[in-house]
C-alpha positions as CSV (number, residue, x, y, z in Angstrom):
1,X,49.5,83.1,58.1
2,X,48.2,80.6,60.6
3,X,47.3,80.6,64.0
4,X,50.7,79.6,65.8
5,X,52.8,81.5,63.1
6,X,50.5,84.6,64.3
7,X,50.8,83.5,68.1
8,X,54.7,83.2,68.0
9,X,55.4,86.8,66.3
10,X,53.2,88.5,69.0
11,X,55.2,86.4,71.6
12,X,58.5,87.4,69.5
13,X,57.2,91.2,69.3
14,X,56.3,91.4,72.8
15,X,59.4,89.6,74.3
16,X,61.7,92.0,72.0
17,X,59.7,94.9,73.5
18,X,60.6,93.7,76.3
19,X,63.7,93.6,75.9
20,X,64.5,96.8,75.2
21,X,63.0,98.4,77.8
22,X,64.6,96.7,80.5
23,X,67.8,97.4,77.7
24,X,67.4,100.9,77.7
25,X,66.9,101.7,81.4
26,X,70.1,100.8,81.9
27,X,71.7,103.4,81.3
28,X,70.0,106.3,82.0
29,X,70.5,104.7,85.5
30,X,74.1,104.8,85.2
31,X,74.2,108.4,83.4
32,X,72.3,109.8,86.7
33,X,74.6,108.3,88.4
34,X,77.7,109.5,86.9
35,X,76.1,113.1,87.3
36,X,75.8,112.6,90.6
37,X,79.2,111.5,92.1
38,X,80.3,114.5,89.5
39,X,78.3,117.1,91.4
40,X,79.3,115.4,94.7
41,X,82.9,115.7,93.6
42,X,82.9,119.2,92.4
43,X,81.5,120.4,96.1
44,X,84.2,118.9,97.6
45,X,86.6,120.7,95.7
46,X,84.7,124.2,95.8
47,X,82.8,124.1,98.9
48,X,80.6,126.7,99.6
49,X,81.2,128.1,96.2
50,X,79.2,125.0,94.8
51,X,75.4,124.4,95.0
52,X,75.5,120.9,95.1
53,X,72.0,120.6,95.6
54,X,71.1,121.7,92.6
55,X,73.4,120.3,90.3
56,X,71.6,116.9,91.6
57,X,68.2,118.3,91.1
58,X,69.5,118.9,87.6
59,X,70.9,115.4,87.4
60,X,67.3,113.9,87.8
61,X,65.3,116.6,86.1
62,X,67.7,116.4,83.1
63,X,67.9,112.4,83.4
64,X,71.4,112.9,83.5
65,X,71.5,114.1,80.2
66,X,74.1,117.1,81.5
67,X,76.6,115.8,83.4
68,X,79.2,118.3,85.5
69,X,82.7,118.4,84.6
70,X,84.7,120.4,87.8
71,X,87.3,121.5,85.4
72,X,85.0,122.7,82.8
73,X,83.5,126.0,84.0
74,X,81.0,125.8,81.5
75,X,79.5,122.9,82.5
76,X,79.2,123.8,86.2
77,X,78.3,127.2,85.6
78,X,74.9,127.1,86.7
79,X,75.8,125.6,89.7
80,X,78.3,128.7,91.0
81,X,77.9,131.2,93.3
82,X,79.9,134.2,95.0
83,X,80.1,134.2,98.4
84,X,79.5,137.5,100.4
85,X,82.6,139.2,101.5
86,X,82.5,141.1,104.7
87,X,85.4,143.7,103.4
């Protein structure tokens, strides 16, 4: 292999690399996203009943691996709670 065969596959290597970084950040981007206008959307329809807060926390700590689903009360689970009554 000679010199410019070697320099143009570390330039090929390198700019495919490149590539799919930039490829690949995309949508993790998108996915936290997603989670999030799902987490805002689910404490709008529950309220006080919904710990937004930490549904977005999860959102970034899980990359938005998890994402919220307001009619699927397994996914939102972790983000319930029972309000004190005063009965």
């Amino acid at each position: 292999m000679n010199t410019s065969t070697r320099i143009l596959l570390v330039l090929f290597l390198s700019y495919a690399m490149t590539f799919m970084l930039v490829a690949g950040s995309v949508p993790f981007d998108r996915a936290v996203g997603v989670c999030i206008r799902n987490c805002a959307q689910c404490k709008k329809m529950f309220g006080p009943y919904f710990l937004g807060q930490k549904c977005a926390d999860s959102c970034v700590k899980y990359k938005g691996k998890l994402i919220p689903d307001c009619e699927d009360e397994g996914s939102i689970q972790p983000f319930l709670q029972a309000l004190d009554s005063d009965y």
